[in-house]
C-alpha positions as a Markdown table, in Angstrom:
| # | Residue | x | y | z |
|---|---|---|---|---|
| 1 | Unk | -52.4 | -27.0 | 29.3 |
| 2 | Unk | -50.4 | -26.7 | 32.5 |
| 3 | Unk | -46.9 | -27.6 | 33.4 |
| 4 | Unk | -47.7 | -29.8 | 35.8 |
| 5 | Unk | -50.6 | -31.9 | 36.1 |
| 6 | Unk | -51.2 | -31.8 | 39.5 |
| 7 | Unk | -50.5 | -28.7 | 42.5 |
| 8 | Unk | -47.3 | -28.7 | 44.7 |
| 9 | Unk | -48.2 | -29.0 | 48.1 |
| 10 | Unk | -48.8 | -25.5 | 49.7 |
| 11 | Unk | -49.2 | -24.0 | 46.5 |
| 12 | Unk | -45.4 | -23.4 | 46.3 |
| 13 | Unk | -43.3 | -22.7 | 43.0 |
| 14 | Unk | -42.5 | -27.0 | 41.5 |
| 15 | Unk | -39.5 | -27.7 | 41.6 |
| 16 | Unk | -37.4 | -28.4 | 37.9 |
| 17 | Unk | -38.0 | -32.4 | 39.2 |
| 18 | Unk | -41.6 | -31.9 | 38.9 |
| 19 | Unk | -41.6 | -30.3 | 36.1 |
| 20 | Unk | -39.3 | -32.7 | 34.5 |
| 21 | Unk | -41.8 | -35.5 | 35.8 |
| 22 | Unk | -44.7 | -33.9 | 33.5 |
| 23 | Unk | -43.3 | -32.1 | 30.7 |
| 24 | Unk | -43.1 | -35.0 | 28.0 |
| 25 | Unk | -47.5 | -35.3 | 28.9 |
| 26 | Unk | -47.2 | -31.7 | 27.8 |
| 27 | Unk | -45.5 | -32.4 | 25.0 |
| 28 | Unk | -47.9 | -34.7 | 23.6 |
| 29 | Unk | -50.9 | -33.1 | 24.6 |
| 30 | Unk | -49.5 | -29.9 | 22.8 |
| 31 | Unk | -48.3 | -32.8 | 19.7 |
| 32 | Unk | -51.9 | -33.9 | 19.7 |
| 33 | Unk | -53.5 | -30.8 | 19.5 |
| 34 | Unk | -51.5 | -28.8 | 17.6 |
| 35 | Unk | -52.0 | -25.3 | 18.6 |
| 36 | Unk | -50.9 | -22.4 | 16.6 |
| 37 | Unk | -50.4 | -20.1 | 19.1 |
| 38 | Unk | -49.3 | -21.3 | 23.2 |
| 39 | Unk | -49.2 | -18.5 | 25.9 |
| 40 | Unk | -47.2 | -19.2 | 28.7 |
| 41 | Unk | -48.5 | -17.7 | 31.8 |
| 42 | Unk | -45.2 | -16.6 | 34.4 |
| 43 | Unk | -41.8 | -17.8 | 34.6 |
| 44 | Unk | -42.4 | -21.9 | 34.9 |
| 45 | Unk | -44.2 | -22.4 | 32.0 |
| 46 | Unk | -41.7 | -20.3 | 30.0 |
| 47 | Unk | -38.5 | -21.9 | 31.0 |
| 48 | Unk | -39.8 | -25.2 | 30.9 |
| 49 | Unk | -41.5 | -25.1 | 27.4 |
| 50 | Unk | -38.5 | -23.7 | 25.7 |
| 51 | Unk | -36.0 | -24.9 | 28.0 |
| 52 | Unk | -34.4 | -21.9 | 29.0 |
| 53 | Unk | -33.4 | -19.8 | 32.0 |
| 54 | Unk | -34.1 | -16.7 | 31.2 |
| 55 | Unk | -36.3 | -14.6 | 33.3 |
| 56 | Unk | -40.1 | -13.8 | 32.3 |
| 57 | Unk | -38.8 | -10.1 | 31.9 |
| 58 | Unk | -36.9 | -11.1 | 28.8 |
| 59 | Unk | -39.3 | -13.5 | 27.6 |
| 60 | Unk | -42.3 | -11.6 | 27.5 |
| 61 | Unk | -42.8 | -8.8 | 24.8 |
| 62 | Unk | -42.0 | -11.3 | 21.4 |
| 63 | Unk | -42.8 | -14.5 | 19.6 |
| 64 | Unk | -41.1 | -17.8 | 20.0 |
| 65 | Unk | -41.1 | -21.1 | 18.5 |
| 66 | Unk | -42.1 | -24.3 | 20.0 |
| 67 | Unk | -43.1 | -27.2 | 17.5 |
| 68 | Unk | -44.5 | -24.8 | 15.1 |
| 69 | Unk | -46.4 | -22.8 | 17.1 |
| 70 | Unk | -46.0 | -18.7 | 18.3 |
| 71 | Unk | -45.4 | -19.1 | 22.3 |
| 72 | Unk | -45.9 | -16.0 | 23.8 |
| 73 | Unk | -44.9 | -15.6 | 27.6 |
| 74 | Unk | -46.1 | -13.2 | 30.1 |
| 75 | Unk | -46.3 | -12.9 | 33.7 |
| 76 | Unk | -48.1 | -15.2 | 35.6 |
| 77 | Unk | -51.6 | -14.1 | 37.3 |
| 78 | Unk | -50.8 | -14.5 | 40.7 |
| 79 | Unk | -47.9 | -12.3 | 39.9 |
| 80 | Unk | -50.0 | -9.5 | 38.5 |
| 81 | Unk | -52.2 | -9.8 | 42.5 |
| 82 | Unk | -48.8 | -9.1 | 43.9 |
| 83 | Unk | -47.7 | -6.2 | 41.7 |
| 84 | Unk | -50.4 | -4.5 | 39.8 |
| 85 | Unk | -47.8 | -2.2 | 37.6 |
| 86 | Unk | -47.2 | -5.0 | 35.8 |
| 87 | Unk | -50.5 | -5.4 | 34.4 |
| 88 | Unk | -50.1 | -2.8 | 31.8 |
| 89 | Unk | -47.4 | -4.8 | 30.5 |
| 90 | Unk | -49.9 | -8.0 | 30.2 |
| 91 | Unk | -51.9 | -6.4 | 28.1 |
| 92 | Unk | -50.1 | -5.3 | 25.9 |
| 93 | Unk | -49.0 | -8.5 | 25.9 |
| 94 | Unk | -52.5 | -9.5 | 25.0 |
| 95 | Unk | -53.0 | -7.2 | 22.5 |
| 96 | Unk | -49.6 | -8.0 | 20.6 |
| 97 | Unk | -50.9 | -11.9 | 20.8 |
| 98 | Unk | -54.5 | -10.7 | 19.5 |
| 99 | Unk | -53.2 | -8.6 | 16.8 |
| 100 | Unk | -50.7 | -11.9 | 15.7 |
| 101 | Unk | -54.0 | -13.9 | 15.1 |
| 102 | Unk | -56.0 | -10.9 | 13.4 |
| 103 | Unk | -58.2 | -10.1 | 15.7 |
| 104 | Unk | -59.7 | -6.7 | 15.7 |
| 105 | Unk | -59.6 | -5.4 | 18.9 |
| 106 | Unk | -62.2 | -2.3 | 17.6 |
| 107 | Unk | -64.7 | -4.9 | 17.3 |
């Protein structure tokens, strides 16, 4: 589920208004489903869902908590077309997240 439910004009990064304006739908879509695990895909999505300001650098890497599920953040794809080093850093973000839910990545 996304942030916000519709795209900022000229693609631009929403504004905290916005994404005040749509986080309680995310909340209940995430309430209805229930999820186990939630990746957060770049800085917006990260801040927003667990309220904080910390930057997507010191997000990404670990677990956190958001109504009983593992939230995993990470940088955002458009992000990764702008600075391909950080791709690496993705994946093994992916592969910490796959190895959390026991999947075999051999397989």
């Amino acid at each position: 589920c996304n942030i916000l439910k519709c795209r900022p004009p000229q693609n631009r990064t929403p504004s905290s208004e916005e994404c005040q304006n749509c986080i309680e739908y995310l909340h209940k879509q995430l309430e209805i489903i229930q999820p186990k695990y939630i990746v957060c895909w770049g800085a917006v999505a990260a801040q927003n869902l667990l309220q904080t300001s910390q930057s997507i650098g010191r997000l990404r890497g670990r677990f956190h908590e958001f109504g009983g599920a593992k939230v995993l953040c990470t940088y955002h794809p458009s992000y990764l077309l702008r600075t391909p080093s950080a791709k690496k850093l993705v994946w093994e973000d992916m592969k910490f997240w796959r190895k959390a839910m026991g999947i075999d990545l051999e397989k």
